[in-house]
Residue frames relative to the residue before (quaternion, step in Angstrom):
aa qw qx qy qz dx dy dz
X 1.0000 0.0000 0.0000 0.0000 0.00 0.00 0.00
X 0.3249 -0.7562 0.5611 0.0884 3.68 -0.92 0.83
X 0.6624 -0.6786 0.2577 0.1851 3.00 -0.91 1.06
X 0.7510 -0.0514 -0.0058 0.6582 3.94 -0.09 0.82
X 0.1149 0.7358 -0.5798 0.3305 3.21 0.61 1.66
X 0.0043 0.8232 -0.5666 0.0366 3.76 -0.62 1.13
X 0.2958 -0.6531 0.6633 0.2142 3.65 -1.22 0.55
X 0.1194 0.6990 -0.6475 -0.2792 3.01 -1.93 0.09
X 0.3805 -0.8672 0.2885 0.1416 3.13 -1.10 0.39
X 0.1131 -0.8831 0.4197 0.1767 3.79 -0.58 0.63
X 0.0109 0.8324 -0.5540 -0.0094 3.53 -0.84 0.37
X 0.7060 -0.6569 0.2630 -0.0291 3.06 -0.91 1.43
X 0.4360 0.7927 -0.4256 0.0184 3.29 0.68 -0.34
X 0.0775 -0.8083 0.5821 0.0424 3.73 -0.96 0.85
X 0.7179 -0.4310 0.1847 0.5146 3.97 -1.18 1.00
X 0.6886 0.4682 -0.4798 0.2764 3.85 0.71 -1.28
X 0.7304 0.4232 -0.3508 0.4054 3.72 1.20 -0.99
X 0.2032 0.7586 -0.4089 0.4648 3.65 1.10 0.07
X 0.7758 0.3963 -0.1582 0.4648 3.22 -0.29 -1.98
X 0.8192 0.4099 -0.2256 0.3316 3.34 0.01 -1.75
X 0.3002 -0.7784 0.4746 0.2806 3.51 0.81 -0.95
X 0.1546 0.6967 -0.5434 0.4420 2.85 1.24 1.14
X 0.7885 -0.3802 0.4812 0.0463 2.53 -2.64 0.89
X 0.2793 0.8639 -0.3715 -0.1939 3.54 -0.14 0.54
X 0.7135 -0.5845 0.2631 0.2829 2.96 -0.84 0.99
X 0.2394 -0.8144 0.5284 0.0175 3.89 -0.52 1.98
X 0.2569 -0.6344 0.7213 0.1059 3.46 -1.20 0.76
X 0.0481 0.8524 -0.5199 0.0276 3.02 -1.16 0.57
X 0.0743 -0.8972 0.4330 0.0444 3.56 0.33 1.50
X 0.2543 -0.7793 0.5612 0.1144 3.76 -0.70 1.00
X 0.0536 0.7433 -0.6475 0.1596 3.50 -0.98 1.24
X 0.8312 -0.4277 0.3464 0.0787 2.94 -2.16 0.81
X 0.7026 0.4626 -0.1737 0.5121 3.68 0.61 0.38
X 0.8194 -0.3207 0.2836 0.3811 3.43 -1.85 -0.18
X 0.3987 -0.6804 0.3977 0.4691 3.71 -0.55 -0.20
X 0.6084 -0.5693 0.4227 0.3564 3.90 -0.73 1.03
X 0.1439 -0.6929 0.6929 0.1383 3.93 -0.82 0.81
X 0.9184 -0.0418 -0.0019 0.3935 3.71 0.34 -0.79
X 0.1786 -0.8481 0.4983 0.0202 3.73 -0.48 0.29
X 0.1182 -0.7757 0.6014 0.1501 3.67 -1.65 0.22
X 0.2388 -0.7242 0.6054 0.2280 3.67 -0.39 0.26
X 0.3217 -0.7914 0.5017 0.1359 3.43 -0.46 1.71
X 0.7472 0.0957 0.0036 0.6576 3.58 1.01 -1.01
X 0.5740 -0.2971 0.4765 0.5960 4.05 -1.24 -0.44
X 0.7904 0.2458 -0.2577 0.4984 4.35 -0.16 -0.40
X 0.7873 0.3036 -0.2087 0.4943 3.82 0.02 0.00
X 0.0797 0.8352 -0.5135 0.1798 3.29 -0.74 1.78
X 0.2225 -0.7666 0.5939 0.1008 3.77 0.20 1.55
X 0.0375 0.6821 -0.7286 -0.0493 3.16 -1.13 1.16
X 0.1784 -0.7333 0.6535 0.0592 4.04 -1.40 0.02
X 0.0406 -0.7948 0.6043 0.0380 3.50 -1.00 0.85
X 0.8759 -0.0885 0.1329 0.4553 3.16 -1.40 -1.25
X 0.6972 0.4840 -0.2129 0.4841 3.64 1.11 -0.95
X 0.5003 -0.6338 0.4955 0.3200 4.10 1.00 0.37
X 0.5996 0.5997 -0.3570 0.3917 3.64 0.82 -0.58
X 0.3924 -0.6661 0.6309 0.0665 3.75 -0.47 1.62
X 0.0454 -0.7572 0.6418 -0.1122 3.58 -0.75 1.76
X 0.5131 -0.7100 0.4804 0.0432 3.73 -0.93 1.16
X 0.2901 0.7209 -0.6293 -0.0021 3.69 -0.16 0.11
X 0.1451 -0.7722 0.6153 0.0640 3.63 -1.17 0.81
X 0.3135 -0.7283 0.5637 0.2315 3.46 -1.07 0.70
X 0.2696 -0.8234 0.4655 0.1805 3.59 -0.68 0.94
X 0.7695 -0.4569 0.1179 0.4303 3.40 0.74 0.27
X 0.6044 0.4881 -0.1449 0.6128 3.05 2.43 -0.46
X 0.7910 -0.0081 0.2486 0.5590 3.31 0.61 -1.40
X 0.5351 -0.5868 0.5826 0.1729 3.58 -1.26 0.00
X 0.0822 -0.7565 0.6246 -0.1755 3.33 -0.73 1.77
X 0.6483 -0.4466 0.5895 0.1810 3.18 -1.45 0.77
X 0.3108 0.7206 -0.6071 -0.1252 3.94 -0.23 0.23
X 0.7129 -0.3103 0.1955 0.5978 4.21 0.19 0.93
X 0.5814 -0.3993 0.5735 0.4167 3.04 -2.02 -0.38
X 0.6059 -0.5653 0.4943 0.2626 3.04 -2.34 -0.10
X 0.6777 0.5111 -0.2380 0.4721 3.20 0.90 -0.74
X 0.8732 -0.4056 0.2666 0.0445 3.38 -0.86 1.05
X 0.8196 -0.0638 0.2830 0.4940 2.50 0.10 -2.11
X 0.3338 0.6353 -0.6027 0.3490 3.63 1.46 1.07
X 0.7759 0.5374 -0.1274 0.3048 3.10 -0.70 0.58
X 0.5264 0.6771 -0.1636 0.4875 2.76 2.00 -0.82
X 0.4167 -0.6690 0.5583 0.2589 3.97 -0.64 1.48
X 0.2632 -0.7433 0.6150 0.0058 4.13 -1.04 0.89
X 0.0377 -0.7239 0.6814 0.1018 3.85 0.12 0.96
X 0.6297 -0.5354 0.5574 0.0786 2.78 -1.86 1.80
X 0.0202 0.6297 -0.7379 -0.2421 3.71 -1.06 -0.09
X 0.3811 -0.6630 0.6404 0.0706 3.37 -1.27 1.15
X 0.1136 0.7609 -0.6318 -0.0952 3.73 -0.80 0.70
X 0.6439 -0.5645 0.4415 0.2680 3.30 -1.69 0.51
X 0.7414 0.3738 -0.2293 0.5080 3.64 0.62 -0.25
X 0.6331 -0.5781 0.2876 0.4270 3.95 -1.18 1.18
X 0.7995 0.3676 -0.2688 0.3918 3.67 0.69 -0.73
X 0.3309 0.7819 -0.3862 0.3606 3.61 1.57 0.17
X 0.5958 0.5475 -0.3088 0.4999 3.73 1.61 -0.98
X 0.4475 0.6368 -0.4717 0.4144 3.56 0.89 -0.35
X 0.8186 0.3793 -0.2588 0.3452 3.31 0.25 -1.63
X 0.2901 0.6196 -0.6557 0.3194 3.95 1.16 -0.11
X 0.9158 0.2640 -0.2371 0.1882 3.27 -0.50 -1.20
X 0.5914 0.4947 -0.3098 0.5563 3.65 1.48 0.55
X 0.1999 -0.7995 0.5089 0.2488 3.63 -0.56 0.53
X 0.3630 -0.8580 0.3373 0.1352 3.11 -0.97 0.74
């Protein structure tokens, strides 16, 4: 199991299961990341969800099921070389590029 692993889930529901009061049936796709706080379903297959990390995440239904297809943004994810200085106030500048 990986660390701050999160699902979301989708479930289907159409007039026949409506009517009956039946059980419908949950999918549930587990990905890499923060847990989702809010979301939008752009079309019936393509749902932008976003959580703690600001980073717009993509899930697409493929005609079977529901997949994970990456984030939106670029540069989630992206490794950030540090610049180390020798002097006490030099640590400041890590987080500014110069």
């Amino acid at each position: 199991m990986l660390a701050n692993d999160c699902e979301v889930s989708f479930v289907k529901f159409t007039p026949e299961i409506v009517a009956s009061k039946a059980k419908p049936d949950v999918e549930k796709v587990l990905f890499k990341g923060n847990p989702i706080l809010t979301g939008v379903f752009v079309d019936e297959n393509n749902f932008i969800g976003g959580g703690f990390d600001n980073a717009p995440l993509l899930f697409k239904h493929n005609g079977t099921k529901w997949v994970f297809s990456g984030s939106l943004d670029q540069g989630f994810g992206k490794k950030r070389a540090a610049k180390i200085q020798k002097d006490a106030f030099g640590v400041t500048s890590v987080f500014f590029d110069s």
